[in-house]
KOLZA-773115 format. One record per residue: x, y, z of N, C-alpha, C in turn. Coordinates in pm, whole numbers, plus 50000, padded with zeros to 5 digits. Example, Ala and Ser with C-alpha at 12.3 -4.5 7.8 and 13.67 -1.06 7.14 Angstrom:
KOLZA-773115
513194943150780512304955050780513204967050780;512854977550708513674989450714512905000350787;
This chain:
KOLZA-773115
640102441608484639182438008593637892432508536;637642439308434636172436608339636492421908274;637472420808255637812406308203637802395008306;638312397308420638642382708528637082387108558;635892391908578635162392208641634222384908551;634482384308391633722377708301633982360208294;635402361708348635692347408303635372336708448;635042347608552634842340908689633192342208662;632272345608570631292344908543631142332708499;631582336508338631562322208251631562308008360;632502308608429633092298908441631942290708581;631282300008638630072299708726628732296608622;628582300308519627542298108435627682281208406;628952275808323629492264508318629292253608399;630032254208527629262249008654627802246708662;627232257008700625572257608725625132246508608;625382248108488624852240808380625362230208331;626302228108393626812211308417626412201508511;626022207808630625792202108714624482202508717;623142210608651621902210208629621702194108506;622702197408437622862186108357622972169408388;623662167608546624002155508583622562153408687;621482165308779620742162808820619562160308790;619922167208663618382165208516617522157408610;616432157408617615292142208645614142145908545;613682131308512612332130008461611752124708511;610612133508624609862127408717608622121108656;607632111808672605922112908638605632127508715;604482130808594603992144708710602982141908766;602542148508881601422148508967600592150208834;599182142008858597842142208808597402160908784;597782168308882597402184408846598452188208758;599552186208744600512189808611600632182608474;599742170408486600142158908415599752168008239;598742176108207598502180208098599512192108080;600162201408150601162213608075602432201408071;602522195908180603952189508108604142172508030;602792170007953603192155607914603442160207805;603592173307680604392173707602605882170407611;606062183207704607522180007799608442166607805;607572160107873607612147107926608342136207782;607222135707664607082129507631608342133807458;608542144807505609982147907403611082145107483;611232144807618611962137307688612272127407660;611232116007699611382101407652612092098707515;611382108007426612312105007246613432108807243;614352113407343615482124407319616272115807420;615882110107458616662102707563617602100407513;618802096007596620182093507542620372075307579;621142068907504621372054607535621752056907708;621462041707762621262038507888622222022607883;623462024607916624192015607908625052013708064;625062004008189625532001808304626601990808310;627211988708380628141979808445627931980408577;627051967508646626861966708822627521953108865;628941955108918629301945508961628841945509171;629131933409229628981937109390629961928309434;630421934209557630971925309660630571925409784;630701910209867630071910409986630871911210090;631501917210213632451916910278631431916410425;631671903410464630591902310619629201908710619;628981920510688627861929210693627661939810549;628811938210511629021953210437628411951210276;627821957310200627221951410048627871964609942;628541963209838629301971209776629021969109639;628101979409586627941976609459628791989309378;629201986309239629881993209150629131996009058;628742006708981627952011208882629012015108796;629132014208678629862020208556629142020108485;629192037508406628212040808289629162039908153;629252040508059629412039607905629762055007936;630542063207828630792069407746629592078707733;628632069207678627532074507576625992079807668;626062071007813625132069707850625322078607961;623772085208017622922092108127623792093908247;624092106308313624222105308456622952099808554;623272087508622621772082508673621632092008805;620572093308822619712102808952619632092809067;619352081509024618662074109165619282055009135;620022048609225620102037809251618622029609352;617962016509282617432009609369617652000609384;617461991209504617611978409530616881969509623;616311961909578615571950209613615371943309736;614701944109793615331939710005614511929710007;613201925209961612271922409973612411901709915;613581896309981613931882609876613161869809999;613471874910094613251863210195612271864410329;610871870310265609991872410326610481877010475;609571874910576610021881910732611211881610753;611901873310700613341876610739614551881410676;614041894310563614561899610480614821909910533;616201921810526616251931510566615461944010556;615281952410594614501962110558615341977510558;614731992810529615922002010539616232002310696;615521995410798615872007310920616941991010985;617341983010914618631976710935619851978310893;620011990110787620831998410745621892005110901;622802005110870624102010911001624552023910931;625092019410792625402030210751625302029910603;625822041510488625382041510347626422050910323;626952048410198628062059010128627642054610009;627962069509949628532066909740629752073209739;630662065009684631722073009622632522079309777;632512070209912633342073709995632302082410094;631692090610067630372101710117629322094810205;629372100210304628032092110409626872097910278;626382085910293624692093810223623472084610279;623722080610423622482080410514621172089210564;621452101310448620622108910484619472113810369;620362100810256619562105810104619142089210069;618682081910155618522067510121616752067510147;615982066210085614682062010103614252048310100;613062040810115612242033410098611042035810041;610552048809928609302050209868610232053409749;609612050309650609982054109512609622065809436;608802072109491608812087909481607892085709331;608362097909260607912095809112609022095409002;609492082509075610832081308920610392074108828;609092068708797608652061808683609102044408701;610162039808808610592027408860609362024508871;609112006308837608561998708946609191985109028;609471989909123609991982209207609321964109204;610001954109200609021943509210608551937009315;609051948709442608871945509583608411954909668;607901956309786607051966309869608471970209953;609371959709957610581964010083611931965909958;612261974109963613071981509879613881992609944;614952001509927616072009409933616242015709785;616122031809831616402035409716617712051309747;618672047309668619892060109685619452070309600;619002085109662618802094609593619992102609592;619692108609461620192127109424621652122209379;622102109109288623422108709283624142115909209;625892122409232626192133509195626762130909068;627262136608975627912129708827629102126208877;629432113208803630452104408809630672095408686;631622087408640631482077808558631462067808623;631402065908738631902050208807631082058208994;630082047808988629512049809180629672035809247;630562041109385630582030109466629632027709610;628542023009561627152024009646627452013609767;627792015709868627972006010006627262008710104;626632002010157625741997110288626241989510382;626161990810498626171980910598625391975310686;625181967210671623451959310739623431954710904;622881954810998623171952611123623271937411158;623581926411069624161911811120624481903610965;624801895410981625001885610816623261886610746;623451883010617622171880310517622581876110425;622081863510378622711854610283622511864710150;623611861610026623431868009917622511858309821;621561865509749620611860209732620381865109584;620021855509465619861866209311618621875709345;618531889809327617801898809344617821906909220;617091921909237616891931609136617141944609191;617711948109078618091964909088617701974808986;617511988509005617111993408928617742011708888;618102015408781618812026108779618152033408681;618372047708759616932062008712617792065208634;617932072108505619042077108424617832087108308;617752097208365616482108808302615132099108282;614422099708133613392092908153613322075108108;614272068008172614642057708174614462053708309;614532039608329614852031408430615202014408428;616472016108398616782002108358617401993208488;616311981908451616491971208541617371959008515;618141957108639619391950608618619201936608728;620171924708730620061910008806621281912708869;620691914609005622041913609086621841903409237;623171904009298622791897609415622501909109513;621681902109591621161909709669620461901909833;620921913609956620871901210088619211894810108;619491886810124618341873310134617671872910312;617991859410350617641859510499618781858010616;617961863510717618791871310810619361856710879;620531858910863621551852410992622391839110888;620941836410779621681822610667622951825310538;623061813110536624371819310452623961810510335;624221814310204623461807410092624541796210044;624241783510056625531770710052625351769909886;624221763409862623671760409697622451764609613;622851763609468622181764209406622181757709301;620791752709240620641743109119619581749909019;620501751708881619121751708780620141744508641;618931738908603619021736608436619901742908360;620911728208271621891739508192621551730108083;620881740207988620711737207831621341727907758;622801722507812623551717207766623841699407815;623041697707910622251684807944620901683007891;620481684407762619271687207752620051675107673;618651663407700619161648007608620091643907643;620591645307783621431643007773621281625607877;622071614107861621401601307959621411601708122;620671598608144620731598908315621641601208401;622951589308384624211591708421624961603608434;624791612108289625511627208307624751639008347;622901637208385622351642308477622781639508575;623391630608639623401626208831624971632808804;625931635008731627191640808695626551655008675;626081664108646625821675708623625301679308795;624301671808846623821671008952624581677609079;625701664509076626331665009168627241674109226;627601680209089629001693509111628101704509154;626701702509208625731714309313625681708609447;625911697409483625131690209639624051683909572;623771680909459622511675709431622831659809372;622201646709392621941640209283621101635409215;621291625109146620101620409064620271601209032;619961594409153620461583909178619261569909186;618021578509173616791572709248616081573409135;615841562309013615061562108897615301550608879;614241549208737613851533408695614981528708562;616301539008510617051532708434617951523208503;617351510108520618301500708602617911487608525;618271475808543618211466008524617881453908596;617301442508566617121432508640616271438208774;615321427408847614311428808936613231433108841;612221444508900611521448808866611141464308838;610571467908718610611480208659611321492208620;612291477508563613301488508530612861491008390;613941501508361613661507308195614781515108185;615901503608135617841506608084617961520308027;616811520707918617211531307834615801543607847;614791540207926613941551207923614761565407936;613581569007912614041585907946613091590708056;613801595408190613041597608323613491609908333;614261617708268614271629308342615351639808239;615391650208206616131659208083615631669608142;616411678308087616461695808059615931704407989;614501707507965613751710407849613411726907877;613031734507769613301746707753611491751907793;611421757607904610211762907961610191779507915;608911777807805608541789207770607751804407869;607571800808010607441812608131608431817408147;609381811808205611051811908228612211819808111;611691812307988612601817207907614191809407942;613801795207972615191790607999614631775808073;616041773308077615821752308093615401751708219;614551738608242614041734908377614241721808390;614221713508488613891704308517612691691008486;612931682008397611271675108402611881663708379;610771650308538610991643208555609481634808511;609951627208482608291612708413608411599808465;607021596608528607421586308570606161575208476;606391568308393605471558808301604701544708387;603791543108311602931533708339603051525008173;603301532908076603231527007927604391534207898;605301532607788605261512707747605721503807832;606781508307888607121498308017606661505108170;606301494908258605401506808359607291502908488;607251518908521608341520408576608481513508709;609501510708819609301506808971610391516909046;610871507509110611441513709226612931506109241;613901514709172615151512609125615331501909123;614401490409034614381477609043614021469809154;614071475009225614191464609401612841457609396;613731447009435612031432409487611541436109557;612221444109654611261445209819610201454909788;610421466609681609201477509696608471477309545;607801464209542607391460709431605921466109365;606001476409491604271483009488603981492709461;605511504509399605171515409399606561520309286;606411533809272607311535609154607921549309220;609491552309203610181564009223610971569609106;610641584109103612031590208982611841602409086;613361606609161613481611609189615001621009234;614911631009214616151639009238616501645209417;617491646409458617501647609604619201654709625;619061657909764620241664609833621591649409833;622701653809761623911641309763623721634609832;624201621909846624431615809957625571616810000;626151624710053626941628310097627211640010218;627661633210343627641646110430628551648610526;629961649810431631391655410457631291666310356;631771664310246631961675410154630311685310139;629361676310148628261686410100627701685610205;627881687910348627111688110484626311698010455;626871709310378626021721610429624751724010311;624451715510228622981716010168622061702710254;622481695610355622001689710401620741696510562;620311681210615619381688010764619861682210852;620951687910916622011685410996621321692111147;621501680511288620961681311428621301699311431;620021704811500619831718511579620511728611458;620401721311340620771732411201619641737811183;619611754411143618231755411072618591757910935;617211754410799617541752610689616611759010619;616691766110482615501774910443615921769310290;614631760010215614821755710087613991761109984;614071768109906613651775609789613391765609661;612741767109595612111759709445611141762409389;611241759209278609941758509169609271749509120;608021746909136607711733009054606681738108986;606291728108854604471731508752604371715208769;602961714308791602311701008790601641702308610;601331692108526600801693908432599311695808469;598541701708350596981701308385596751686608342;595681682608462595241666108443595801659908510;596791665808620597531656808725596721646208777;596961630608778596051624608863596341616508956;596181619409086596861615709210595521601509256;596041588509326594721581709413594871584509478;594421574509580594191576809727595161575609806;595871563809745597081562109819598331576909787;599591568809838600371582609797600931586609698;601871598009675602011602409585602681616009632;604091616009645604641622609726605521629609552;605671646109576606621656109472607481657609614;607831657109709608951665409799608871655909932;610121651809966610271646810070611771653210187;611081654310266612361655510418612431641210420;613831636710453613851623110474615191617910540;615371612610689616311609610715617881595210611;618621601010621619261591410541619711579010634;619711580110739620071564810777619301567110961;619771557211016619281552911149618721543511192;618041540211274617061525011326615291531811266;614961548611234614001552011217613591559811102;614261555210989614361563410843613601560210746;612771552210786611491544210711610431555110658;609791563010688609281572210665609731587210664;609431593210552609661604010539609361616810636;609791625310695609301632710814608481640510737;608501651410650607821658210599607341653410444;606161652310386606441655810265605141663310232;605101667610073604001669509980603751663609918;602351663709915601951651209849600231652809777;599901654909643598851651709579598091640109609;596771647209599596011634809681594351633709583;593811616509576592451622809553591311613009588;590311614909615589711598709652589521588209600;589311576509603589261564209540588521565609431;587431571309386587081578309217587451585409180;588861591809198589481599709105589601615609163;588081618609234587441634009287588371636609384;587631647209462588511659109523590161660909507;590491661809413592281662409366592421672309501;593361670909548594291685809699595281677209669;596301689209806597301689409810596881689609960;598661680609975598921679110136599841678410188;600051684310303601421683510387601261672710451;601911666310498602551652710591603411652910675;603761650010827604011648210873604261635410978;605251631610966605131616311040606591614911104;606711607511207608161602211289607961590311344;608981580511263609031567711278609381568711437;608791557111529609491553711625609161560111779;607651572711718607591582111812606191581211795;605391591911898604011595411922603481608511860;604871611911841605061630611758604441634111656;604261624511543604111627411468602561635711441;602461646611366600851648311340600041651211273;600511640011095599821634511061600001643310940;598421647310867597981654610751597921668010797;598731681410789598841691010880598001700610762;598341698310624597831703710530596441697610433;595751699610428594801694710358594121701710258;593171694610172591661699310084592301715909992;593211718709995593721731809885593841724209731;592871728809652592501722109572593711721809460;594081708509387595071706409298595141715609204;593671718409167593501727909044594011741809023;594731743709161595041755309158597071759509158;596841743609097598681741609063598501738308930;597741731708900597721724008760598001738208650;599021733008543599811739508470599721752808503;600741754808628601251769508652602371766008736;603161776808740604661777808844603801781508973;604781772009029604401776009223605911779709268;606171789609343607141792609427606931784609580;608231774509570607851767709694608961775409837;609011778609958609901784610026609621776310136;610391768610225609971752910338611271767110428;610751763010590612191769110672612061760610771;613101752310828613091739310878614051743011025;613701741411138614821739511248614991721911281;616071717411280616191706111272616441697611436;615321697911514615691690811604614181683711666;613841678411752612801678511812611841679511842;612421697011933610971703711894611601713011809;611111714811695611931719211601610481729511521;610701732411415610081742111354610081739911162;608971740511124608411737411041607651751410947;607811753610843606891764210763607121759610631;606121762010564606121759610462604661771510359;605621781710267604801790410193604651784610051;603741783509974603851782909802603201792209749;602961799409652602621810209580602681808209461;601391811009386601481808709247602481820709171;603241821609068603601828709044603041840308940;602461833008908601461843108795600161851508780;600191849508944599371859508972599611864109141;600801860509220600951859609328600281853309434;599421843809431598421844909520598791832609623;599001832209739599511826109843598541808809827;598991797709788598151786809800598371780009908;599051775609989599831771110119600561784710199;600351782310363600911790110431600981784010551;601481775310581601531764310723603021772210825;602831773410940603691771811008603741763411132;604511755611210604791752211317605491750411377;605801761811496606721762711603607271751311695;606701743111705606771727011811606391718411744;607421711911648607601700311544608081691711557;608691676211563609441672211564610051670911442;610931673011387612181675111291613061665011220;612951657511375614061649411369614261626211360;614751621411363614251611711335615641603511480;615541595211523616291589511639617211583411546;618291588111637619871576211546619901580611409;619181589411390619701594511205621001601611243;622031608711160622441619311150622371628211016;621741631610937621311642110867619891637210785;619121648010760617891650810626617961656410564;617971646610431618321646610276616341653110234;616661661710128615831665410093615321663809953;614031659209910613961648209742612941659209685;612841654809567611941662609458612221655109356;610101649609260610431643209175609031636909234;608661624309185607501615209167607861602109255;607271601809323607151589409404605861584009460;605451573809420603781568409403603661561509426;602881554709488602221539009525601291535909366;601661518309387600511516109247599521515709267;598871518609401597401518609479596481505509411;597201495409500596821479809477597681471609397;598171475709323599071468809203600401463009282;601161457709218602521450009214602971445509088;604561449909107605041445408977605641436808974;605691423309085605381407709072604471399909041;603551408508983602181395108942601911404108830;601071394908750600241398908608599241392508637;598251401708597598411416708584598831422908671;599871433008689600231442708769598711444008886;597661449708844596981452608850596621466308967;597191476208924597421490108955596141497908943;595931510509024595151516609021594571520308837;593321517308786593181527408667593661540008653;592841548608775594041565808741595171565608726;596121556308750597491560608763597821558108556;598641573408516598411570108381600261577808370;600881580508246602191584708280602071599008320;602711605008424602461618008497604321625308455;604231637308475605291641008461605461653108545;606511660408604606611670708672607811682008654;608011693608628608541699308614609401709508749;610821708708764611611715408881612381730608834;612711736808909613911746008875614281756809001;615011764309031615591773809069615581768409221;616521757609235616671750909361617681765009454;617001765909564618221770309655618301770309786;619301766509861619821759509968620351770510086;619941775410197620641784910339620671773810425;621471784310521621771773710642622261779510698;621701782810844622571785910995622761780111129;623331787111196623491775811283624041760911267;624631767311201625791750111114627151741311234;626041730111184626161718911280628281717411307;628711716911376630151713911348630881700211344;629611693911389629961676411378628971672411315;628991673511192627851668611096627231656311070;628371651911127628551630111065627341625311209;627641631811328627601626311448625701621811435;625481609311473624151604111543623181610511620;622301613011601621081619111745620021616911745;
């Protein structure tokens, strides 16, 4: 009797201290404990055990299913987090949550939104975090969200004692869109000639069709180099950079006689809108376009234009002007450098004009801007447009408008551009001297982390309106 009562001991001791073992935490301590336990603490940290994960996900409609696998070697983790915070107002939050399991187990009742004191820092204010997870070698963390949310690259983060290793996952974006494309830089077009840029391009919805390596007419340049894959030291990885020259040969406008006054290198949405309808701005579609751009320091814009981003219908009786763009701006001596939104509709009274103004250039010049545009494509249609520096967050543009016109008569879709497009502000490249603005000198611009939603998807894409 003295024996089964020892081994039903043992065997309760075992337990208790296995399972104290998988709940281990290494919290930060409150400011009143922080001196008895930062010895504690801090033999913790040295004793730590390797921190090795496997997070794969799958998306099934509403439902988000991530897989955690630990190593052998590594931590029972305490706490799963994840990232909500991708697509501003219209990003999910926890109380759009339906339901939550690990490992089969409702655990709607152990899901937070504060990070407590796990030593995480979240890189977002709207976040989900799975507490108290039980030991396992393998957790199957599932959520179900109350409508679609595009999958979106996000961040995650896993508590494993006094660790917290942060991981790149997908994660839901904005509410109702579904994510069609994405474009970034592959190292392996770096030098590489124009041609197999607009070929690299294209296998995204993107091309690269609109530059000065052309021939015959005016300003061309066969063999310049307008545009490569160069390795951006913020990033830690290839970007986009497009140049448009004034010396040695001064560039034009894919040769053509007719636009002998101004110069384009620019990259844009295919032309194409059967197979790639859905990175396009297709009637009563709405569209949400993501990017990055750095202007160099010394950008120098005149008076005339000088457009980095254009909305632009691809065909119709009214495609002459661009509906939306951005556009660097500065006065006829060179002064007040800004930035500006534009707005215009061929053919109409709608249009209204300079919506953005006087936000001073200087506050792009050599830094990343996060650009985020959300477009309803009709009429009265809807317009926003956020940019944010990235290196210090700070909001430089924040335009919205609810009653826009969108749309252009007899078009059927808007193609969307990025890249340099300039007037010679007086010049022509039928006469000598050209005789072009002095400021205009060779400018160059840098792109990356293109990405493309879309709802409300048009079902006759081709069709006229």
């Amino acid at each position: 009797m003295k024996k089964q009562l020892s081994r039903v001991l043992l065997a309760v001791m075992l337990t208790a201290g296995f399972t104290f073992s998988c709940k281990e935490e290494f919290l930060i301590p409150k400011e009143d404990d922080a001196a008895t336990s930062s010895v504690a603490t801090e033999n913790a940290r040295r004793s730590s055990p390797d921190v090795d994960y496997e997070v794969s996900h799958e998306v099934s409609g509403t439902t988000w299913t991530y897989t955690i696998t630990k190593s052998n070697t590594s931590k029972h983790p305490g706490h799963f987090i994840i990232n909500f915070g991708n697509c501003d107002a219209e990003s999910p939050t926890i109380e759009n949550i339906v339901s939550a399991s690990v490992n089969g187990i409702d655990w709607s009742g152990k899901i937070s939104d504060s990070e407590g004191r796990t030593g995480c820092i979240p890189s977002s204010f709207n976040f989900v975090k799975f507490d108290d997870l039980d030991c396992a070698n393998q957790y199957i963390i599932a959520f179900t969200l109350d409508t679609l949310y595009s999958a979106v690259p996000s961040q995650g983060w896993i508590k494993a004692g006094p660790s917290c290793v942060s991981k790149a996952l997908i994660g839901p974006g904005c509410r109702g869109y579904t994510l069609t494309s994405t474009l970034d830089a592959d190292p392996a077009i770096a030098g590489k000639p124009y041609n197999q840029i607009n070929t690299y391009m294209k296998t995204y919805g993107f091309d690269y069709s609109e530059h000065p390596n052309c021939s015959g007419g005016y300003g061309g340049h066969i063999d310049g180099v307008h545009a490569d894959a160069v390795s951006d030291i913020y990033f830690n990885k290839s970007v986009f950079r497009f140049d448009i020259h004034i010396d040695p040969v001064m560039d034009g406008d894919r040769c053509s006689a007719g636009t002998v006054d101004r110069q384009r290198n620019e990259m844009k949405s295919i032309t194409n809108n059967t197979t790639w309808a859905k990175v396009q701005g297709n009637w009563d579609e709405w569209q949400i376009l993501e990017w990055k751009f750095k202007l160099p320091s010394g950008f120098q814009p005149t008076q005339n234009f000088c457009h980095i981003h254009q909305l632009k219908a691809q065909d119709g009786p009214n495609n002459g002007s661009p509906v939306i763009t951005i556009t660097p701006r500065a006065n006829s001596d060179g002064t007040n450098k800004r930035m500006q939104i534009i707005h215009s509709v061929d053919g109409a009274s709608t249009g209204k004009g300079t919506v953005v103004n006087d936000i001073p250039l200087s506050a792009f010049e050599d830094e990343w801007v996060q650009v985020r545009e959300e477009m309803h494509y009709t009429h009265n249609g809807y317009y926003s447009c956020k940019i944010t520096r990235i290196s210090d967050g700070q909001v430089l543009i924040n335009f919205t408008d609810t009653n826009i016109d969108m749309w252009r008569i007899g078009s059927s879709y808007i193609r969307h551009k990025y890249g340099i497009y300039r007037s010679l502000a007086g010049g022509r490249l039928d006469q000598t001297p050209v005789g072009q603005s002095p400021l205009l000198k060779n400018e160059s611009i840098l792109v990356t982390d293109f990405r493309v939603y879309e709802k409300n998807t048009n079902p006759e894409p081709g069709t006229p309106h």
